[in-house]
N, C-alpha and C positions, 0 to 999 in steps of 0.2 A: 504493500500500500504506500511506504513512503517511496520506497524506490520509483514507483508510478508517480507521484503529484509531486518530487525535486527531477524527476523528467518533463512533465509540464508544466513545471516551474520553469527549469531551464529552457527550453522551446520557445515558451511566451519572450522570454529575455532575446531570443536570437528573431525574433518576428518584427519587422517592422511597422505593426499596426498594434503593440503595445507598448513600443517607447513613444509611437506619434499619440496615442492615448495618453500616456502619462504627462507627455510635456502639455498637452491640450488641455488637461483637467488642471495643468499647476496654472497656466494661464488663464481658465477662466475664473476659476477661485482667486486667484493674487486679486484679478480684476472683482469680484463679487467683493472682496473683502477692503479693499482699499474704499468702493461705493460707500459699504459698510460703516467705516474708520469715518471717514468727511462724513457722511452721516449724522454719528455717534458726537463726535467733538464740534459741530456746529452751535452758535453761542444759545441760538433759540431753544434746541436739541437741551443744550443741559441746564436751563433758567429754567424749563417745563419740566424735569427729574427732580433737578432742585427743591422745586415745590410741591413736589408728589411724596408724600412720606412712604408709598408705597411703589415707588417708581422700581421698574424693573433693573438690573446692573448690567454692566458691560457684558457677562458672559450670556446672559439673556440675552440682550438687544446685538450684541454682533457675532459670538459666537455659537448662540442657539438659530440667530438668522443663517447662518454661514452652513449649518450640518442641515437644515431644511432646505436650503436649495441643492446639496445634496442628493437628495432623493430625485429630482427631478432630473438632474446628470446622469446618475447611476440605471435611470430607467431607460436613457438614451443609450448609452456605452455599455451596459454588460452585454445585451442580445452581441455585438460585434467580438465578443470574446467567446462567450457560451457556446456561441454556430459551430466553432469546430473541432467542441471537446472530443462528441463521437460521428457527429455526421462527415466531418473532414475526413475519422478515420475508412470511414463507409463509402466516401467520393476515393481514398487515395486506395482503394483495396487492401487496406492494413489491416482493418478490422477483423477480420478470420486469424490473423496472425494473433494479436491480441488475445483472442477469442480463445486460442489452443494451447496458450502458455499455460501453465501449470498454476495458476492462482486463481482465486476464485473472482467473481463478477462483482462481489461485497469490496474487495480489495482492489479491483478497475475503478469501482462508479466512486468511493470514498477517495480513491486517489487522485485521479481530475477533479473530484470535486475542491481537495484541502488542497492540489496543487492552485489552483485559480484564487480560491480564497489567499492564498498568500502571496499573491500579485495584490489583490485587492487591500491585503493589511498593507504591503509595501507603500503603495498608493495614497494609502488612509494616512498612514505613519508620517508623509514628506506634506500630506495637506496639513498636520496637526502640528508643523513649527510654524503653522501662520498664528492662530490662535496663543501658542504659547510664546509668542513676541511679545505680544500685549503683559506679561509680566515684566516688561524693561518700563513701563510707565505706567501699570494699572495693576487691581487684583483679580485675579480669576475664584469663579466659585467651581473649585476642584469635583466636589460631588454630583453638580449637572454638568460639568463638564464629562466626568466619566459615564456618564445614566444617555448624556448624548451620542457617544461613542460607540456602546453598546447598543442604541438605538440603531446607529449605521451598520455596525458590523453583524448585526442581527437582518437588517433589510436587507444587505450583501450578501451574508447567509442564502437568506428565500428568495430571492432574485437566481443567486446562482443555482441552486438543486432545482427551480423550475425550468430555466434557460436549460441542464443540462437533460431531465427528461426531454426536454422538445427534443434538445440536438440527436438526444437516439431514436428518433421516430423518423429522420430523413438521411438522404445521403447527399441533400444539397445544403450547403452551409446557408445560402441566402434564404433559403424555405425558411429556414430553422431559425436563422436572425428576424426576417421578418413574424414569422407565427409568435416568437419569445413575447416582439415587442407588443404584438397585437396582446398577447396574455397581460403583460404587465399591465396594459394602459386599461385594458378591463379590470382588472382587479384592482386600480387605483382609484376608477372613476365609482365603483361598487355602492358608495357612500353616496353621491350626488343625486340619486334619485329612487326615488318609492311611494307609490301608490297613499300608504299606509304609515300609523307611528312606526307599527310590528314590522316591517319591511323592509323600513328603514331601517331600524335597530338590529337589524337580522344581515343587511348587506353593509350597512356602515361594522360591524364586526370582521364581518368577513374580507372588506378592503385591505389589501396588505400594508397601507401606509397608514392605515387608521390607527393602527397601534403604535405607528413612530412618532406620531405626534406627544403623545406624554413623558417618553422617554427623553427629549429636545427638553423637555421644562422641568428636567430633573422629575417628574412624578414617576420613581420606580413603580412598577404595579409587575406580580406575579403571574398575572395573568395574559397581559401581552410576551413577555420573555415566554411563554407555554405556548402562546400562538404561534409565535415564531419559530419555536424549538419542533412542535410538531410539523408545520409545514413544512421543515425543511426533511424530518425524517418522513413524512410521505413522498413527497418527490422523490426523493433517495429511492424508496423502496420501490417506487414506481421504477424507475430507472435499471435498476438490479432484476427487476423480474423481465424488463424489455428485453435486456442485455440475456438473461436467463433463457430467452423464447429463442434470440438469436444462436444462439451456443447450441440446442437441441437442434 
């Protein structure tokens, strides 16, 4: 299993469509977070906190804005990495090779998946010395800032094990890029509309960014970390039994 995800760990590193990702995501956050900063330190900006005895602090107002838009990058950029965990291998005829190696399908689907994820910490890891600047002239609230973090790397989580079943249903990477993004954007939008209170309460749960929202404002809740933790092991297992039909 690791020998499989520090091989597509490595692989992702020699592709040149995940160093043009990475430098793209450091550009448009420098850029979101600088908005952010002039923002924050405008004189009106902080005469109106000033006066708020409940005014929200810098890590709210620019580092909980900074991990929320976030989400909405991470819904663009994963499908273009996910495409060609297995359908790539299924377009290059690799896949039977794979397929007859001597480890099981549990130690395949876990290992592209934790190799990806660890592009995506790398990722996370070089976007989170912007926020940790702001200690050279402000204080950060360390416990939303962690509860945000965990918000990300949890949405990165269930982004990437859905992205990775698609990619084993096709053998064309752009199928699979585009179907991801179609999934995401459904299950983002989940929330925005319902007949009913019960309908709504029922697909606003089921959104997968519905639960990212509290984790950004520091409100741990056990309950979303559960959503996420199962979603991603259904996907997973979805995945392993795909992989499983192709092996027979």
């Amino acid at each position: 299993m690791w020998t499989i995800a520090a091989r597509e760990l490595r692989s992702l590193f020699l592709s040149p469509l995940a160093w043009s990702i990475l430098g793209a995501v450091q550009v448009i956050f420098g850029w979101f977070f600088a908005i952010l900063i002039y923002w924050f330190i405008r004189p009106e900006v902080q005469s109106s906190l000033a006066n708020d005895p409940n005014a929200p602090g810098l890590t709210a107002m620019v580092v909980g804005s900074l991990l929320d838009w976030m989400a909405i990058v991470l819904l663009l950029i994963t499908p273009l990495l996910t495409m060609r965990l297995i359908s790539e291998e299924r377009h290059n005829k690799t896949l039977p090779l794979l397929l007859s190696a001597p480890i099981s399908m549990t130690s395949i689907i876990l290992g592209k998946f934790l190799g990806l994820m660890g592009f995506f910490m790398i990722m996370l890891g070089m976007l989170m010395l912007m926020p940790l600047s702001l200690l050279l002239g402000g204080l950060l609230d360390f416990g939303q800032l962690a509860s945000g973090l965990l918000g990300v790397s949890l949405l990165l989580g269930a982004l990437t094990a859905l992205g990775l079943y698609i990619s084993t249903l096709t053998a064309q990477p752009t199928v699979a890029a585009i179907s991801t993004f179609g999934a995401f954007l459904l299950l983002w939008m989940l929330d925005w509309g319902g007949n009913t209170e019960a309908q709504n309460s029922i697909l606003s749960y089921i959104s997968i960014t519905n639960h990212y929202q509290p984790l950004l404002k520091g409100l741990f809740s056990t309950a979303d970390v559960i959503y996420y933790v199962l979603f991603i092991a259904l996907f997973l297992i979805l995945s392993i039994q795909r992989l499983d039909a192709d092996r027979i």
